[in-house]
N, C-alpha and C positions, 0 to 999 in steps of 0.2 A: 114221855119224859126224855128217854134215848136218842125222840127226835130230835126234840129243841136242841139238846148238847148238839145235836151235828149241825145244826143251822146257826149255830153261833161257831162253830169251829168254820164255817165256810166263808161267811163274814170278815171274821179275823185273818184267815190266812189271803181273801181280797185286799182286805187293806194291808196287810203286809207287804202283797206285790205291789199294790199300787204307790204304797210308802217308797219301795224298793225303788221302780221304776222312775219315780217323781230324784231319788239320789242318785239314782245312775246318770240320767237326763242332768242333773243341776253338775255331775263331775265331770259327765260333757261336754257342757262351757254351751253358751247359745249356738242358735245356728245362723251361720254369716255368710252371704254372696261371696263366692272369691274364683279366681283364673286361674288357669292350668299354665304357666309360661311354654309357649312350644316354639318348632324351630319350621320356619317356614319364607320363603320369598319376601321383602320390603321393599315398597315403594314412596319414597315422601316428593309430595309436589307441593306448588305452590300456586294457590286459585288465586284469580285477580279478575278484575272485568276492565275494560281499555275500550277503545276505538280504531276502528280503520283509519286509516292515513296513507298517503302517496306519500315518495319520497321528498319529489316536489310539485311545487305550482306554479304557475304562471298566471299574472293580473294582464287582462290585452284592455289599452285604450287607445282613444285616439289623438294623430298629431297633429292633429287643424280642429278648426272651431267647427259647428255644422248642425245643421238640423236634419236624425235621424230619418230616410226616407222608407228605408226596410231594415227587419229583423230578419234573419235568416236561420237562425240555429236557437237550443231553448236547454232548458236543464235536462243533463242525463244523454245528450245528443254526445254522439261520436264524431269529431271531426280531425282532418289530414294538416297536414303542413300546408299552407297556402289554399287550403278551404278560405272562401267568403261569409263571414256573420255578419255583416253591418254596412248596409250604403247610404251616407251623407249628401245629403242638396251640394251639390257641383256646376252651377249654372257660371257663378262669378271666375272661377279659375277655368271654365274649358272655354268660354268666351276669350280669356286671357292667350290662351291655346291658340286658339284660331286665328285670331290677330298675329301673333308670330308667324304660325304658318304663312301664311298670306305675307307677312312683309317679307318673310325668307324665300317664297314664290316670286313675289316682285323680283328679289333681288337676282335671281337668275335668271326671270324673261325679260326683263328689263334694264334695270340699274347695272349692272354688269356689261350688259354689250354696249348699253351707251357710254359708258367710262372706257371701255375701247375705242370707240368711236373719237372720243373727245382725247384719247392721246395717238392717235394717229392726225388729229389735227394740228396739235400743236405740236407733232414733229414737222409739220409739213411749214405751219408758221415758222416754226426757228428754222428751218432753210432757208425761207422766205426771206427772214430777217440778214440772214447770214449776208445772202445775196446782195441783199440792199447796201447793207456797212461795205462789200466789197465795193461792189460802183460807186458809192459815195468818196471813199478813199484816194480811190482812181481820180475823179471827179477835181476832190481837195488838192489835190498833188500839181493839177493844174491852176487850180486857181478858183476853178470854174465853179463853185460853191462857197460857202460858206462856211466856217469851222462851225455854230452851231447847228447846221444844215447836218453836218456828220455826226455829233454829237448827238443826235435825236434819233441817228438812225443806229449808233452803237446802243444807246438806252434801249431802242425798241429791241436789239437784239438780243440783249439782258432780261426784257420782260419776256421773250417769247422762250426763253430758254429756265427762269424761272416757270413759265405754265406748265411746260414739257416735265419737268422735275412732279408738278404739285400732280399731274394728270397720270404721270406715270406713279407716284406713290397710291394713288385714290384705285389706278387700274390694278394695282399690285394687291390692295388693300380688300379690293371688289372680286377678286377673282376669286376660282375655286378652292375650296380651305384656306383661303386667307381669312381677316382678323375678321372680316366684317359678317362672312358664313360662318366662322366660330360661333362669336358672339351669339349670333341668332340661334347658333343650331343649341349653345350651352342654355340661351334665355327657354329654348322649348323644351327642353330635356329638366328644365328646374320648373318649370308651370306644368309639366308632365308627370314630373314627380308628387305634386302637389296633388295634381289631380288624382294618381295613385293612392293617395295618402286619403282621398274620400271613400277609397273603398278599404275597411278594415276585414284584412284578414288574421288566418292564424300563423304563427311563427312557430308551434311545435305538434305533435299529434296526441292527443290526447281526451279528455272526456271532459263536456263543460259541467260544472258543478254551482255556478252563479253566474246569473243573468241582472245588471241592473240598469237597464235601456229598455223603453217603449218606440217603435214610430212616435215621430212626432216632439222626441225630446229634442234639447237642444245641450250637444256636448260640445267638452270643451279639453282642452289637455292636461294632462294630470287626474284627470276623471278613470277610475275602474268600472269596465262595460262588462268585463266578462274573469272568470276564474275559471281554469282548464287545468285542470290534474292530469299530469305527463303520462304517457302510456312509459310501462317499464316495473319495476319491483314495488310490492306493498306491503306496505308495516302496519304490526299491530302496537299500539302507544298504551302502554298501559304505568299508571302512578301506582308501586306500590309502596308498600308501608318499609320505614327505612331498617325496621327488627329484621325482616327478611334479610339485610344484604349481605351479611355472612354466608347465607347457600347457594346465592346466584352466581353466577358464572357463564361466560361469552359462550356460544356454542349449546346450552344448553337446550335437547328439546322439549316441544310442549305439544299439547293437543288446545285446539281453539273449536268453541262451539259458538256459531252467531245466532245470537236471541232468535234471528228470524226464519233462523233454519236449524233447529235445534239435534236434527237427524243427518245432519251433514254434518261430521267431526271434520277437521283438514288437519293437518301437520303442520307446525310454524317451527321457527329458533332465534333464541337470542342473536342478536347483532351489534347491538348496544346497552351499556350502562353507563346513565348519566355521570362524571367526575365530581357532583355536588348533590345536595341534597334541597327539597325544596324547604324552606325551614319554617313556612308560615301551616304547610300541613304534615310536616312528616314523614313527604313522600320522596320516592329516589323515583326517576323516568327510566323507563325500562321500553326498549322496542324487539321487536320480533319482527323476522320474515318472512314471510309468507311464499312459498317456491314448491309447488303449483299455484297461481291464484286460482279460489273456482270462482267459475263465472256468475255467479249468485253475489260475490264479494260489492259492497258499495262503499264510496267513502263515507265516512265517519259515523259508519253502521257499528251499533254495540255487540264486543264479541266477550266472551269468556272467557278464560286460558287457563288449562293445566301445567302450569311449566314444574318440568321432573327435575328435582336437585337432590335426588339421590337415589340408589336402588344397591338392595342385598340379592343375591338369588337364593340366598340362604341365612337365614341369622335369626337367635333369640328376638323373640318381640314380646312386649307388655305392655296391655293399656294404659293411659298417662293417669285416668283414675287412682291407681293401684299405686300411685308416687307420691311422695312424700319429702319435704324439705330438699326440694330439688334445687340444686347449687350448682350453675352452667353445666357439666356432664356427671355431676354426684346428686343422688338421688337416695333413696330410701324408702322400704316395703316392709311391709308385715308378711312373714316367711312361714309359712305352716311345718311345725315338723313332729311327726307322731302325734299330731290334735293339738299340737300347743303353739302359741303364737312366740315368733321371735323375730326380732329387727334385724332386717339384713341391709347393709348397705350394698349399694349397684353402683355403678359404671355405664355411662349409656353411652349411645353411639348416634345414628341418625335420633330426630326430634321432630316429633310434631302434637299436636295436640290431641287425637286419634290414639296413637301407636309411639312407641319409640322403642329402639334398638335396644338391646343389652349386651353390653360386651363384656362386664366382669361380676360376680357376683350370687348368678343364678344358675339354674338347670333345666336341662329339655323334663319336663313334666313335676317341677319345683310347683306348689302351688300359694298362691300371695290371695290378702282380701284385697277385696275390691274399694274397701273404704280404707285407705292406707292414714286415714287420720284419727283412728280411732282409738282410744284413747286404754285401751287394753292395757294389763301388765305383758312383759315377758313371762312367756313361761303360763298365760294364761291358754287352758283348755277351751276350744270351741267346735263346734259342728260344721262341715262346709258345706255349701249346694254351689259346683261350678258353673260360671256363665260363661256363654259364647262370647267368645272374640269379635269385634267390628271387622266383619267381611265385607271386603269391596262385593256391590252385589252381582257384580259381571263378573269377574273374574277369580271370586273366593279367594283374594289376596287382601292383608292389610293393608291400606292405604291413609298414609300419615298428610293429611290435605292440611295445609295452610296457610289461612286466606290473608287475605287484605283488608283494605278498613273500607273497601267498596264494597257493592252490592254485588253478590252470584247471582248467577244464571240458575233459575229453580229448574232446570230441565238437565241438569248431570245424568249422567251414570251414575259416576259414583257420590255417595255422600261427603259432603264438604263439611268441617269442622271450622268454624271460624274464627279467629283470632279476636280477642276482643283488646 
């Protein structure tokens, strides 16, 4: 009988603990996720994806009409200044060519010495002539003639003194660098030109990026044969989303990863930001430089870009989770103090979706839930279990990434949060 009473007293004083423990647990308040605010390095970037681009291009065509005889250079080819890409049928203008030659040949073993010839003759006529008018004169004075008899012989003298004029202008005309070897030498030197003009070369140094000529076509002027990306500085073109442009700024640096070489980071920097916005997407044009290029770099190769617009070496940070009626840099958290929940207002500082700054409001080891929208009284008791902070996972820094309305590169470092 003494037993039983103690088997009910053991009973009883279990369900008392357990009644106990079930009160203590319910004055506790549940148990909630929530973050340690600490004080440690920030970094906020901004992800985006773009394209390679040269600063400029050049379109080579051609200035005469032609049917293509060879192609010489091809996509991805590297060519110099006054490299050869393209030779054109030249049959009708070096024919053109040759004929000049040849009549400017003539005109020095030939046409030339006889135009001397032929004004040494009619100097020798107008003596001739001269002579004659004198005798005849003589002649007239006696009688011994006739007045048209002299008159025929002044006329002849007239004409042989006009020849001398025409033979001396044609010998003057015929000689060396006069008008006539001009002429000839300007008519070869323009059907030379022409002829030139069937061979297209290049006019800068650069890498051909489009080719649209076969052998066998037939061009014509105003036609693009070929696109050549200038040797010189290279940009990264990236559209981003127009929320960002508050953090961007000229000089800014970034790290750029190319899809294709995911293990090659390089260095880039702002260099430009568009003056307008594009308004049919959103976006503001954004370029970077690239200084080293690696040699891996192609045009209009897609790259990724971390560009950095901002860095703490030291400062409050708290997940963006953890905010609440967030109002440009005023926010709001659920504040743990002695087990009991109270609304703190904050003050933030850098922003991103990840991480964001605290500058007023909080403390090194203040702890906040994680669900800052929950629906708690003040003043209400709960239990905590704290969660790790979003560590960049290279470098155990938070990192405030925010992206654009493009697609990232799944091959980061670090994890990207994106902007929706």
């Amino acid at each position: 009988m003494r037993a039983v009473n103690y088997k009910y007293v053991i009973v009883i004083v279990l369900l008392l603990l357990a009644i106990g423990f079930v009160i203590f647990r319910w004055w506790q308040g549940p148990l909630l996720p929530s973050y340690s605010v600490s004080s440690m390095p920030l970094v906020q970037t901004v992800v985006a994806t773009g394209r390679v681009v040269t600063t400029s291009r050049t379109q080579v065509g051609s200035e005469v009409t032609g049917v293509v005889l060879e192609r010489l250079v091809q996509e991805g080819d590297q060519v110099a200044k006054g490299d050869l890409l393209l030779v054109l049928s030249s049959d009708g203008v070096a024919a053109q060519v040759r004929q000049a030659e040849a009549e400017l040949a003539e005109l020095v073993t030939s046409t030339r010495p006889q135009a001397v010839v032929d004004l040494s003759k009619a100097e020798v006529q107008l003596a001739q002539a001269r002579r004659n008018v004198a005798r005849r004169r003589e002649l007239a004075a006696i009688s011994a003639i006739s007045d048209e008899e002299l008159e025929q012989a002044e006329q002849a003298e007239d004409q042989a003194r006009n020849d001398l004029k025409a033979a001396r202008l044609r010998a003057e005309a015929l000689a060396s660098g006069g008008v006539e070897e001009v002429l000839l030498r300007e008519r070869i030197a323009a059907l030379q030109a022409q002829l030139d003009k069937t061979k297209v070369r290049s006019e800068v140094s650069g890498t051909v990026l489009t080719r649209n000529v076969e052998p066998g076509d037939l061009v014509q002027p105003g036609r693009t044969l070929f696109t050549i990306a200038l040797d010189g500085s290279t940009e990264i073109e990236v559209p981003l989303d127009e929320r960002n442009l508050s953090r961007l700024a000229l000089q800014q640096s970034a790290i750029a990863i190319a899809d294709a070489y995911p293990k090659n980071p390089f260095p880039a920097r702002i260099n430009f930001i568009a003056p307008s916005i594009d308004s049919q997407r959103g976006t503001i044009e954004v370029r970077l430089s690239v200084d080293p290029v690696p040699q891996f770099l192609r045009q209009d190769m897609t790259v990724s870009v971390n560009i950095e617009t901002g860095r703490r070496e030291q400062t409050l940070v708290i997940p963006n989770d953890a905010l609440a009626n967030v109002q440009e840099n005023n926010a709001q958290v659920l504040l743990l103090h002695n087990g009991k929940v109270q609304r703190q207002k904050v003050t933030l500082g850098l922003r991103g979706l990840a991480m964001s700054e605290v500058i007023k409001g909080l403390n090194v080891g203040d702890q906040v839930l994680v669900d800052a929208t929950s629906l708690l009284a003040d003043g209400a008791r709960v239990r905590t279990e704290i969660q790790a902070l979003p560590f960049s996972k290279n470098n155990n820094v938070p990192t405030n990434n925010v992206s654009t309305n493009n697609n990232n590169s799944a091959t980061r470092n670090e994890p990207a949060v994106k902007l929706n």
